[in-house]
C-alpha positions, 0 to 999 in steps of 0.5 A: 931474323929476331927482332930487336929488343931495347932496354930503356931504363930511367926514373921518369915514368913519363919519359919512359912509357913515352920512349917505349910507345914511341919504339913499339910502334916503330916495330921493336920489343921494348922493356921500361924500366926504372933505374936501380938495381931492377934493369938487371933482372929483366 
């Protein structure tokens, strides 16, 4: 089974390295990025 993958886009560094932490150690593959235009190239 593949394994769930998360896309947290926000402009909050903080909010966004506290969010993908909290989610890689709860075993899913995350990406963080910031908001714009960049989310749509990941």
């Amino acid at each position: 089974m593949a394994q769930t993958r998360i896309l947290i886009v926000d402009d909050e560094l903080v909010i966004r390295e506290s969010l993908a932490g909290w989610l890689r150690r709860d075993g899913y593959e995350v990406d963080a990025v910031p908001a714009g235009k960049r989310p749509w190239t990941c």
